[in-house]
C-alpha positions in Angstrom: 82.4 81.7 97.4 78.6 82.0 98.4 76.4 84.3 97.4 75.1 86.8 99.3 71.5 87.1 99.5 69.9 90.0 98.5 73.7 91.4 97.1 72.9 94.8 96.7 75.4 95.3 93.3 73.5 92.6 91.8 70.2 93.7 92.7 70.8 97.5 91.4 72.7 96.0 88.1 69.7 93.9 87.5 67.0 96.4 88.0 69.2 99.6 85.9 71.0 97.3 83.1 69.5 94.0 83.0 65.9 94.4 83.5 65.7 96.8 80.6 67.0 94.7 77.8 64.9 91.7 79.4 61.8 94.3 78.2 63.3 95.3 75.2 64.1 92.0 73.7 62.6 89.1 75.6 59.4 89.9 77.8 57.2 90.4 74.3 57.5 86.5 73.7 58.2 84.8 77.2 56.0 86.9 79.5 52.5 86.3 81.3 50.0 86.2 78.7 50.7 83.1 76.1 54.5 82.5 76.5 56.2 80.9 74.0 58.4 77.5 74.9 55.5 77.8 78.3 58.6 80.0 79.4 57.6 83.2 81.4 60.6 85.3 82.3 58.6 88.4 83.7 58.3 86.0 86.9 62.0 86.8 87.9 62.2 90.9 88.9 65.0 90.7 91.4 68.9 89.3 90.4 68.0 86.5 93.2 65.3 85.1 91.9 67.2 84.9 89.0 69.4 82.8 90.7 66.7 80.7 92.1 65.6 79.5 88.6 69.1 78.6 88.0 68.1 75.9 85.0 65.9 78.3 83.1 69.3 81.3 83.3 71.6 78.7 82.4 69.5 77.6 79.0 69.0 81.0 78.2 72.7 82.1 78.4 73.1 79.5 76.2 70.2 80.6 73.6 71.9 84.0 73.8 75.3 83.0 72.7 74.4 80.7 70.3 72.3 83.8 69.1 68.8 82.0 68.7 67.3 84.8 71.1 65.7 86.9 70.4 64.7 84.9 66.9 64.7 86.3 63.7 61.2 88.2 63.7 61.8 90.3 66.6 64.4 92.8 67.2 67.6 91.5 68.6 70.2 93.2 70.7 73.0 94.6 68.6 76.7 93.0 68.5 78.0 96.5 68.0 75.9 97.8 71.2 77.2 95.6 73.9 73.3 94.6 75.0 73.9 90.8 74.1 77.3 90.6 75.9 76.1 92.8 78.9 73.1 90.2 79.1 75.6 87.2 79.0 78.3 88.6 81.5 75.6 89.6 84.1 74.0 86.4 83.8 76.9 83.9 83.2 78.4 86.0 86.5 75.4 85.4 88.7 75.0 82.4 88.0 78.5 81.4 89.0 77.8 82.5 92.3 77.3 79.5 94.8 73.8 79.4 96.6 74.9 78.4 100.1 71.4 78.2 101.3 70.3 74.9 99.8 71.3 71.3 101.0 74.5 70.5 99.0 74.2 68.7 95.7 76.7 65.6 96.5 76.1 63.9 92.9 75.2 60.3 92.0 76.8 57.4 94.1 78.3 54.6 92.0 77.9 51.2 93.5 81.5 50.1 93.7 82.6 46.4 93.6 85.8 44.9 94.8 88.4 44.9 92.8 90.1 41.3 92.3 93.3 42.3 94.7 90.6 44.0 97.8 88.3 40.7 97.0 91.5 38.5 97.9 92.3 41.0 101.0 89.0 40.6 102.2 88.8 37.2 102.3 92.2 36.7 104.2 90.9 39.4 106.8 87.6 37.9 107.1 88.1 34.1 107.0 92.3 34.0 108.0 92.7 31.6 105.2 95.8 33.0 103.0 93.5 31.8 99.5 94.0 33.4 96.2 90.3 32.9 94.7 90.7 35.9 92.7 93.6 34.4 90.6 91.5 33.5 88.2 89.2 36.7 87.5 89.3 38.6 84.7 91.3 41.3 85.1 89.5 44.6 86.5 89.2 47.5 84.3 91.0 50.9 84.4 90.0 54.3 83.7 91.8 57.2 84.3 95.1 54.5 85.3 93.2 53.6 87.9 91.5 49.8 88.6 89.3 51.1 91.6 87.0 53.8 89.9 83.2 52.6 90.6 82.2 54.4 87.0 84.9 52.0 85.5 84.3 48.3 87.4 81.5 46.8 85.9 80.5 42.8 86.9 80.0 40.3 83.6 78.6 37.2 83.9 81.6 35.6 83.7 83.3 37.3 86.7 79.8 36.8 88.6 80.1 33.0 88.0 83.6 33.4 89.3 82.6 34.8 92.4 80.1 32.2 93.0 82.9 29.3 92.6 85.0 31.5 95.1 82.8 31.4 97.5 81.9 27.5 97.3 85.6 27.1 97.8 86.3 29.4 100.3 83.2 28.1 102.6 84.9 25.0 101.9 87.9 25.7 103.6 86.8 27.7 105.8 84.3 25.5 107.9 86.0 22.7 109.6 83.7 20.1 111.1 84.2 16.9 112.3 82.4 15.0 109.5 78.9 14.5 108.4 76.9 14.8 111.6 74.1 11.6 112.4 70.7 12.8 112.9 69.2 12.6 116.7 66.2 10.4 117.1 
């Protein structure tokens, strides 16, 4: 579900509940004037830009649960008040919250290689020669009980040098001429 921009319960919770404690406990060490960790979290007064500096939330959620914030010398929110866990509910809860706005984060792209049965498919499509060159490749990988996962296929020398003999032979068969050809004068 995306969130809404400018969500008006997560504006008001930020400004009466959040906000507060962010003063209290955390605006002393990580605000304009010499910040410490170059963080600054006074920057962020409204629940979406809190949600536009995603990264910096997400770390200190983490800092917060692992109960390294506030450190030892300041004061610190109190387990029996429930400041600490408001803090990490609001935030863990925002930042759930999909950002529709931005271009969509695909991921990384594997390069993906044939795997010894699509190699042999391939060449039968491409060439119409019913050749089994792949006979004698290693045998692909698996992860997951699968042999086609790109994260999972890798190419070692070995199977490259295969390859390379493959397609000697296969150009072999698959170019007919008439014989070697005499120059023209």
């Amino acid at each position: 579900m995306c969130a809404q921009e400018g969500n008006p319960q997560r504006e008001t919770e930020f400004v009466q509940k959040i906000q507060p404690l962010l003063k209290k406990y955390c605006y002393e060490c990580h605000g304009e004037v010499s910040p410490q960790a170059d963080l600054i979290l006074t920057k962020y007064q409204t629940g979406q830009q809190v949600l536009e500096g995603r990264k910096v939330w997400l770390h200190a959620v983490q800092m917060l649960r692992d109960n390294e914030m506030p450190p030892d010398r300041g004061e610190k929110p109190s387990s029996a008040k429930p400041e600490r866990g408001l803090l990490v509910d609001w935030l863990t809860a925002a930042l759930a919250s999909n950002d529709c706005r931005g271009a969509p984060e695909p991921g990384r792209v594997t390069l993906r290689r044939m795997t010894r049965y699509e190699y042999r498919n391939s060449v039968r499509d491409l060439t119409m020669i019913d050749y089994e060159p792949a006979k004698d490749f290693p045998a692909d990988d698996t992860g997951y009980g699968f042999d086609n996962i790109g994260d999972v296929l890798s190419l070692p020398p070995i199977l490259l040098e295969k390859y390379l003999a493959a397609a000697e032979e296969i150009a072999a068969k698959a170019i007919v001429g008439e014989g070697p050809t005499k120059p023209v004068a």
